[in-house]
VMD Tcl script that draws the C-alpha trace (Angstrom):
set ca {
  {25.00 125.87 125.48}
  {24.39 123.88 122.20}
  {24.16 125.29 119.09}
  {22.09 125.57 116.26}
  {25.61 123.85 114.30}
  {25.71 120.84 116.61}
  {21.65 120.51 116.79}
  {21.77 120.39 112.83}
  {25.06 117.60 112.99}
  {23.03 115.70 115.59}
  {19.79 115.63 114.17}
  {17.97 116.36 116.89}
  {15.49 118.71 115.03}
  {14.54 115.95 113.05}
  {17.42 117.42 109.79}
  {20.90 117.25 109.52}
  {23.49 119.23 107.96}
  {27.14 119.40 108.25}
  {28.72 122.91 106.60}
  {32.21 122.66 105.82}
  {34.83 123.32 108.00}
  {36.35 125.91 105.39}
  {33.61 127.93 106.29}
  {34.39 130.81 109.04}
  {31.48 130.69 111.98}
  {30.65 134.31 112.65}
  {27.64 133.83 114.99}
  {25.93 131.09 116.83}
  {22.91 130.35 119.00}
  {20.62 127.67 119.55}
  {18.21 128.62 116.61}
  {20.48 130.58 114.61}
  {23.96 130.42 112.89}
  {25.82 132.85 110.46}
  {29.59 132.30 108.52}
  {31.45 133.13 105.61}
  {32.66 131.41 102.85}
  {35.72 133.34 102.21}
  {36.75 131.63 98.89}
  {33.71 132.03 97.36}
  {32.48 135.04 98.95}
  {29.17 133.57 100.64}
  {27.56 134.58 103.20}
  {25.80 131.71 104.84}
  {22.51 131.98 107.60}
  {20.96 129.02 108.99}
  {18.11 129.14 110.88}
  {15.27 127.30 113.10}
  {11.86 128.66 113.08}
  {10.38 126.03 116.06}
  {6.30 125.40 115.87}
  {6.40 127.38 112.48}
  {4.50 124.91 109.40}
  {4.69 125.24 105.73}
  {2.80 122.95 103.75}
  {4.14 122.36 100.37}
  {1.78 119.86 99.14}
  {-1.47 121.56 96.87}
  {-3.65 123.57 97.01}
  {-1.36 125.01 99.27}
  {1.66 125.15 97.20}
  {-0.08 127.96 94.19}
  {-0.98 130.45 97.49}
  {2.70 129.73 98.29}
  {4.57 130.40 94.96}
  {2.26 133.69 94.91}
  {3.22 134.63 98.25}
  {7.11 134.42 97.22}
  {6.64 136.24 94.41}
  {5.06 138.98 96.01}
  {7.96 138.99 98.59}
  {10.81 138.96 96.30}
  {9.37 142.34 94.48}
  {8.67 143.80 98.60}
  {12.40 143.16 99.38}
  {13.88 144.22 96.43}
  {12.17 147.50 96.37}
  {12.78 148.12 100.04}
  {16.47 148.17 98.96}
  {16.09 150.50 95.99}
  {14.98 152.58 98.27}
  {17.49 153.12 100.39}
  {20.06 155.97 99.67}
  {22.25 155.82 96.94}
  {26.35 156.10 98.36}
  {27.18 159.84 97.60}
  {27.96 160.58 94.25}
  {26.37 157.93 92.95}
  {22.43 157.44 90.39}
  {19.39 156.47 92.23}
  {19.49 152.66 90.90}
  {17.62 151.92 88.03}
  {14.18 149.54 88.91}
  {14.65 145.89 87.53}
  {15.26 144.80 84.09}
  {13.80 141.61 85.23}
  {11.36 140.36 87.97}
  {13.43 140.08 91.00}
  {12.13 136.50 91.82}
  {14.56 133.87 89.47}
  {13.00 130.90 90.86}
  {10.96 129.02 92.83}
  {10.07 125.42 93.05}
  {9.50 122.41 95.35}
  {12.23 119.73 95.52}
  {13.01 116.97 96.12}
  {15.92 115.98 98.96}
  {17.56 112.82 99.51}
  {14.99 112.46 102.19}
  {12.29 114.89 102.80}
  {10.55 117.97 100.62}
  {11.79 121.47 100.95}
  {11.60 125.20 98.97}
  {14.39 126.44 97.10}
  {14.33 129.96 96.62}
  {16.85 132.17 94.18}
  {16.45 136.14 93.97}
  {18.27 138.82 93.20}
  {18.26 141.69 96.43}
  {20.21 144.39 94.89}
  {20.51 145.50 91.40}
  {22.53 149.13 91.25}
  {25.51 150.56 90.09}
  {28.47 148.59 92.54}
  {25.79 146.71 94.49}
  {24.11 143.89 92.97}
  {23.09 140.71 95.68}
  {21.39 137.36 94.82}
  {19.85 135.51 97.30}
  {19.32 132.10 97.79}
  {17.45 130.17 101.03}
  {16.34 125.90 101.22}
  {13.34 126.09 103.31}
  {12.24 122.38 105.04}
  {9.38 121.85 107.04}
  {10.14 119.38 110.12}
  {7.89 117.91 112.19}
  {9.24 120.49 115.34}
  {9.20 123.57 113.38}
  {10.83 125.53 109.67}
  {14.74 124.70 109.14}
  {15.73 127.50 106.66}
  {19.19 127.63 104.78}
  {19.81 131.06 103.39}
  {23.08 132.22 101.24}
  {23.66 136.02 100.09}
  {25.98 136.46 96.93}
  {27.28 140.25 96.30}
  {29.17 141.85 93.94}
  {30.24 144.77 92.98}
  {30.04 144.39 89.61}
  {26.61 144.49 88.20}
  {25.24 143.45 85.28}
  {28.50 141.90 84.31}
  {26.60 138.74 82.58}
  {23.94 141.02 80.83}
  {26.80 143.04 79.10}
  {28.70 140.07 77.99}
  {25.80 138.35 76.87}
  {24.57 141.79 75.14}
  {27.55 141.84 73.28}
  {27.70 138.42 71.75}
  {23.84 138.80 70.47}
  {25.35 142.02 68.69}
  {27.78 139.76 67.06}
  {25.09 137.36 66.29}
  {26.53 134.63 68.84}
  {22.98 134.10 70.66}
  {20.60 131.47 69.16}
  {17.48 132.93 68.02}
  {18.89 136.52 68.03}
  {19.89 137.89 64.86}
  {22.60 140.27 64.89}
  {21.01 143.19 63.30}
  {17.93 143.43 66.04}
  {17.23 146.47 67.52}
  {18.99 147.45 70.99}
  {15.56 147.61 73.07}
  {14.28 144.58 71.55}
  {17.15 142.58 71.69}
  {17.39 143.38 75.66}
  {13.53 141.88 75.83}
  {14.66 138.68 74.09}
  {17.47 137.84 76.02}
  {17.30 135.52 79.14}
  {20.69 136.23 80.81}
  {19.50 134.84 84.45}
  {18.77 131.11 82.05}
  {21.21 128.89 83.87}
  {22.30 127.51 80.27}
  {24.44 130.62 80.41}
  {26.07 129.76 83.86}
  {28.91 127.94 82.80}
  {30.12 130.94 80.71}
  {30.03 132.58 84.46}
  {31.38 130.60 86.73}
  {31.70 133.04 89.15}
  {29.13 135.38 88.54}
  {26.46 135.55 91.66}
  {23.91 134.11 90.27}
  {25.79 130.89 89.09}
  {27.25 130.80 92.90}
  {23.47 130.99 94.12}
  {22.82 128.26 91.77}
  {25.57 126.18 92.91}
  {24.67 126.75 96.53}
  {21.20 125.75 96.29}
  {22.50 122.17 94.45}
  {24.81 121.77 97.59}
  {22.23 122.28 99.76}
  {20.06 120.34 98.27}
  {22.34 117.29 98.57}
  {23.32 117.47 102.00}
  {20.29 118.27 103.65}
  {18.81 115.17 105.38}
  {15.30 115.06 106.77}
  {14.67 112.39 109.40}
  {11.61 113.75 110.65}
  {9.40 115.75 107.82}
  {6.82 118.21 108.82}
  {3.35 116.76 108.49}
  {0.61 118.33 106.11}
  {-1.81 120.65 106.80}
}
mol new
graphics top color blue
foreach p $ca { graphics top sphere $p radius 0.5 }
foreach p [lrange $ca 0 end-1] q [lrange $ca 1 end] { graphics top cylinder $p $q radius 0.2 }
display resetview
């Protein structure tokens, strides 16, 4: 039995990718592989979608985007959804669209879609989530990352604060509450270094890695 691990270090799906060997393997099959990143409380997925295209090149691409968009808002509502823990609000909907970005990158070889939104936003429960999609020539490789914490909206009050103090560029001090929340940008990555290890910076710092290692040897063809 080979795994979807040793077909990525091989290359014989036409990518490779070597995960570090901190990382705790949890499950493993020929098109899919799960561990945890203990020290910085990742959850890593790695899949193989064989015979499945995605075409990142336009007109394509705008349908695409649109498509995620849409997707990110289904997801995090089907979560919002569910049950609250007992005791605890109903959470609140979004301050924020649930989709923080989208684009198409560029590898060291190859094209792919990197993908960063946020799951869960409630009281004790907030998740970003974070996937590298690269089309191959056999099929979709897909690298997927889940961030959660139980401490939500920690960057938003922090950042909150220091615009009441007058600490935020373009914010004067003496703004109203409501429309000071509209003007800031908390999810701006400018902010991340103040939050090193807020979820959203660790999303952000997964998709770079990702980015970087991923190797493409045989790239999907247009269609």
């Amino acid at each position: 039995h080979v795994g979807l691990l040793d077909r990525l270090a091989s290359g014989s799906l036409g990518v490779t990718l070597a995960m570090p060997s901190s990382l705790q393997i949890e499950q493993q099959a020929d098109d899919f592989a799960n561990l945890t990143d203990q020290e910085r409380a990742l959850g890593w997925y790695l899949f193989f979608y064989p015979g499945h295209r995605m075409d990142l090149e336009q007109p394509h691409y705008a349908t695409l985007e649109r498509d995620v968009r849409a997707h990110a808002v289904a997801l995090f509502e089907a979560m919002r959804r569910r049950p609250p823990p007992e005791g605890m609000p109903p959470p609140p909907e979004s301050p924020r669209h649930p989709l923080v970005s989208c684009e198409r990158v560029e590898l060291m070889t190859g094209v792919g879609l990197s993908v960063i939104h946020r799951m869960a936003y409630a009281p004790t429960n907030e998740i970003v989530m974070g996937h590298l999609l690269v089309p191959l020539r056999q099929g979709l490789f897909e690298a997927r990352w889940i961030a959660p914490t139980k401490q939500t909206g920690m960057r938003e009050s922090v950042l909150f604060a220091k615009a009441m103090a007058g600490g935020i560029e373009g914010i004067a001090a003496d703004t109203e509450p409501e429309e000071m929340m509209k003007l800031l940008t908390p999810d701006d990555s400018k902010y991340d270094e103040l939050f090193p290890d807020n979820v959203l910076t660790k999303a952000r710092r997964a998709a770079a890695w990702s980015r970087e290692q991923v190797r493409v040897t045989q790239p999907g063809i247009p269609i």
